[in-house]
C-alpha positions as a Markdown table, in Angstrom:
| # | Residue | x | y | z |
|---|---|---|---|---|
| 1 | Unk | -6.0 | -24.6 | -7.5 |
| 2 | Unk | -3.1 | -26.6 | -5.8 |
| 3 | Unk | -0.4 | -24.5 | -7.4 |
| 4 | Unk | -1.8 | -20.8 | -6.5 |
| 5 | Unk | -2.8 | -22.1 | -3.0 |
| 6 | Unk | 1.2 | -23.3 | -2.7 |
| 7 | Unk | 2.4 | -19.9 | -4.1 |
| 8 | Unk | -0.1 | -17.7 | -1.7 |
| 9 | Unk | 1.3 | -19.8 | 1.1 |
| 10 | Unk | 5.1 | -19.0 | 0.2 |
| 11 | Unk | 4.7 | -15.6 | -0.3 |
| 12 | Unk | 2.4 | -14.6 | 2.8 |
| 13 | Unk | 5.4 | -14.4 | 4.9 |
| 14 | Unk | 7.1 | -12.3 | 2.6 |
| 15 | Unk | 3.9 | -9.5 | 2.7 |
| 16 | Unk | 4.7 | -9.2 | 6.4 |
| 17 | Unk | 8.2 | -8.4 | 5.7 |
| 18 | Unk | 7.8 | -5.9 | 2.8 |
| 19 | Unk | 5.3 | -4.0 | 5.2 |
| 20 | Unk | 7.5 | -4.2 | 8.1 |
| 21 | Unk | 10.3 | -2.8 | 6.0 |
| 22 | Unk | 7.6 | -0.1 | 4.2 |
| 23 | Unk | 7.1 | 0.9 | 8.2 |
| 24 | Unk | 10.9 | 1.5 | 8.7 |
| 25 | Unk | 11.9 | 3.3 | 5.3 |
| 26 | Unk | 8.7 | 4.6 | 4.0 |
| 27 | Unk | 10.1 | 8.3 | 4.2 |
| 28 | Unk | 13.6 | 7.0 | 1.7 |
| 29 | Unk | 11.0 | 5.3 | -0.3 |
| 30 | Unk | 8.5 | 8.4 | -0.9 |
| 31 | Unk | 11.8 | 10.5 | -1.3 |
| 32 | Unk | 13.0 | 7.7 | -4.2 |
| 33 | Unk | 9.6 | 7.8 | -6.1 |
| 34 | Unk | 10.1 | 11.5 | -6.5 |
| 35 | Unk | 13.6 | 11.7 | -7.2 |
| 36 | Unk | 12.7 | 8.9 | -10.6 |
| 37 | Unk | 9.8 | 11.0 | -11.3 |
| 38 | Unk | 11.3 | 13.6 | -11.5 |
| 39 | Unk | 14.4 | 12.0 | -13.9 |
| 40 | Unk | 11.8 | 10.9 | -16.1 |
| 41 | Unk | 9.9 | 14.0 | -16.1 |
| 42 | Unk | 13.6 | 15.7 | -17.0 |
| 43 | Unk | 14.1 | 12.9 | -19.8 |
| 44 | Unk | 10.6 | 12.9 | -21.5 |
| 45 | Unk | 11.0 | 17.2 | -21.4 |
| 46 | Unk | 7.9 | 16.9 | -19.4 |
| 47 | Unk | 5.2 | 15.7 | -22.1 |
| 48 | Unk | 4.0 | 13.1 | -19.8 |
| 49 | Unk | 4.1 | 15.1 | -16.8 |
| 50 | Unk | 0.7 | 14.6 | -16.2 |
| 51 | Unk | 0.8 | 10.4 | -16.4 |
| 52 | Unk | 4.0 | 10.6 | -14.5 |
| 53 | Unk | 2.1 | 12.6 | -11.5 |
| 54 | Unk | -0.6 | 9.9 | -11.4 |
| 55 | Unk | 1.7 | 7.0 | -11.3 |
| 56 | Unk | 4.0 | 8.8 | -8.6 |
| 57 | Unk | 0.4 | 9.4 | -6.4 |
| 58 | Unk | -0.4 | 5.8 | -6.9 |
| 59 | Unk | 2.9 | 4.6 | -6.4 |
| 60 | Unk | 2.8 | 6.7 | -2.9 |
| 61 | Unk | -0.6 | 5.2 | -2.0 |
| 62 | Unk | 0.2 | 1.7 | -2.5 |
| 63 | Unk | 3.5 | 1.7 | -0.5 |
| 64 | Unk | 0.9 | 3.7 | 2.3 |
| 65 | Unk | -1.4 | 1.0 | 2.3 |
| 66 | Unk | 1.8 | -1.0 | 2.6 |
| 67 | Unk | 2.9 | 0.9 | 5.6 |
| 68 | Unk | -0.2 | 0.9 | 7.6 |
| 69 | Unk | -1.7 | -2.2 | 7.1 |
| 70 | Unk | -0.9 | -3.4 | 10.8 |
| 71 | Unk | -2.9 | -0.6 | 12.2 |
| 72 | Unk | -6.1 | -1.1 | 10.3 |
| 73 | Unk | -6.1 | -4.9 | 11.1 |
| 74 | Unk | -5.5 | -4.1 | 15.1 |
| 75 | Unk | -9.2 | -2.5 | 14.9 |
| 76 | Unk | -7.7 | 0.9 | 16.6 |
| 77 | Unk | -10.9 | 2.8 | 15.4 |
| 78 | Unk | -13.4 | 0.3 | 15.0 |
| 79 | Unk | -16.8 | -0.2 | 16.1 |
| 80 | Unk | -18.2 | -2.9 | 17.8 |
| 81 | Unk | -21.7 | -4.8 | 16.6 |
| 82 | Unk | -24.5 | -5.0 | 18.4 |
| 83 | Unk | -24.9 | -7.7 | 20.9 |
| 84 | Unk | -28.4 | -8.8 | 20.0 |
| 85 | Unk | -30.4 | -9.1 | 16.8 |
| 86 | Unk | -32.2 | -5.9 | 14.9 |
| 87 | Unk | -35.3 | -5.0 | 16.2 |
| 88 | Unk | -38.5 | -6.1 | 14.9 |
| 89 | Unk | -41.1 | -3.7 | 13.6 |
């Protein structure tokens, strides 16, 4: 468990950077997905247009997630518990 917990702790920095950078350039990055999907699309003669589409969309998504992470952790729309406990019937 040493070894992952040493790796996690390397790379977490890294995660801040990639979304950071995913923040600046996600527009070049969506317009890059589409511009290999469509090459391979072109090269395959479109028999795996379908597959190609669903790896493009999830492709998108991820670099999204990527993007936005900072704004979900901020708590920009969240609610806040209750102060006391439930209620008893």
């Amino acid at each position: 468990m040493g070894l992952f917990n040493n790796l996690k702790a390397k790379l977490t920095p890294a995660k801040g950077k990639v979304s950071d950078l995913a923040q600046q350039h996600g527009d070049k990055i969506q317009h890059g997905i589409d511009r290999a999907a469509k090459v391979v699309d072109e090269r395959t003669k479109g028999k795996y247009s379908d597959k190609i589409h669903t790896g493009t969309d999830k492709a998108k998504g991820a670099m999204d997630r990527l993007a936005h992470k900072d704004e979900r952790d901020t708590g920009g729309g969240a609610t806040t518990p209750p102060s006391g406990p439930p209620p008893t019937s």
